[in-house]
C-alpha positions as CSV (number, residue, x, y, z in Angstrom):
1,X,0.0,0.0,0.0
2,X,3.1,2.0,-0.1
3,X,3.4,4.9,-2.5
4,X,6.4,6.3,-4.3
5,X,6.5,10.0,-5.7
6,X,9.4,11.0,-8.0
7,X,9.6,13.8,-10.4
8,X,10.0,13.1,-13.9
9,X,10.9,15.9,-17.1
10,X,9.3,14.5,-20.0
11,X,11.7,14.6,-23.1
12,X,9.2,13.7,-25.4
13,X,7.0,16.2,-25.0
14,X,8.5,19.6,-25.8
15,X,6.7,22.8,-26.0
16,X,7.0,25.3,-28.3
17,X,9.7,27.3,-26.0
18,X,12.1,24.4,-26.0
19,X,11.3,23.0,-22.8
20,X,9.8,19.9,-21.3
21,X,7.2,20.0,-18.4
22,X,7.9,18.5,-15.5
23,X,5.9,16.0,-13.6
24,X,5.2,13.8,-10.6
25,X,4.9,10.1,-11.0
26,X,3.2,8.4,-8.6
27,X,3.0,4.9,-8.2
28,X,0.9,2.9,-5.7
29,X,-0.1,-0.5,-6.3
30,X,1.7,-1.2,-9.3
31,X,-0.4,1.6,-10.9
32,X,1.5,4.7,-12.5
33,X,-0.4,8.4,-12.4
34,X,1.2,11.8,-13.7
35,X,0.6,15.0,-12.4
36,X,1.9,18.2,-14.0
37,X,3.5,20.6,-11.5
38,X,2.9,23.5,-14.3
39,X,6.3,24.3,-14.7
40,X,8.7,23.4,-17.7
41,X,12.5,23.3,-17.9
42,X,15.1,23.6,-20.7
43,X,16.8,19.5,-20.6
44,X,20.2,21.2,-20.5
45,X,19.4,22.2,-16.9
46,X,17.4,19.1,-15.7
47,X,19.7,16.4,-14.4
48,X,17.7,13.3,-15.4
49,X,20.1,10.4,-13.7
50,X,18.9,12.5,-10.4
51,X,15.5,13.9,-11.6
52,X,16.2,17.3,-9.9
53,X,17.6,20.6,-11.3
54,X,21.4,21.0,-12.0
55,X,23.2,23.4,-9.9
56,X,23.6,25.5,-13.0
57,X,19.5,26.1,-13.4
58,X,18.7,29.9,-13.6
59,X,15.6,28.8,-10.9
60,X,16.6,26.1,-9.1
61,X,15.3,27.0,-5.6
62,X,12.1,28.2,-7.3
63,X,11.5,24.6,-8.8
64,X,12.8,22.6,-5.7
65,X,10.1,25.0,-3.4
66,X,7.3,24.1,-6.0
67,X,8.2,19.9,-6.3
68,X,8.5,20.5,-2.5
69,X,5.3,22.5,-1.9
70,X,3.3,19.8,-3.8
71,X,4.5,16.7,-2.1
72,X,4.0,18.3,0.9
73,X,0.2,18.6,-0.5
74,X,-0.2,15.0,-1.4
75,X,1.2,13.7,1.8
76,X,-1.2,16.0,3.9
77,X,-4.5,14.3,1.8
78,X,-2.7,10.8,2.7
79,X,-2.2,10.0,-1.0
80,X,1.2,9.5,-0.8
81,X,0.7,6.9,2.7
């Protein structure tokens, strides 16, 4: 009954900009869901061995507060438990 979050950059999806969205992937009980965090990133500053922002990335703390901000959303409505 165990969930696990991790964010994801989708490469195949680019938008018009350049950039790739970034999502959550939750998986719980062998089921995978997506849910977009409504921010994209150029793939030259996403590290995608370590799904998190290089150091490098123009907004890095602003990305890390918003993947923070919305696990701490999704463990609050037990979704993540």
């Amino acid at each position: 009954m165990n969930a696990t979050i991790s964010v994801v950059c989708h490469k195949s999806k680019a938008l018009s900009n350049g950039e790739h969205p970034l999502m959550l992937r939750i998986c719980k009980d062998g089921k995978k869901k997506y849910q977009s965090l409504g921010i994209s990133i150029l793939p030259r500053y996403w590290d995608f061995t370590r799904n998190k922002p290089k150091p490098n990335c123009p907004n890095k703390e602003y990305i890390q507060k918003i993947i923070l901000d919305k696990l701490v959303l999704l463990c609050f409505f037990n979704i993540c438990l």
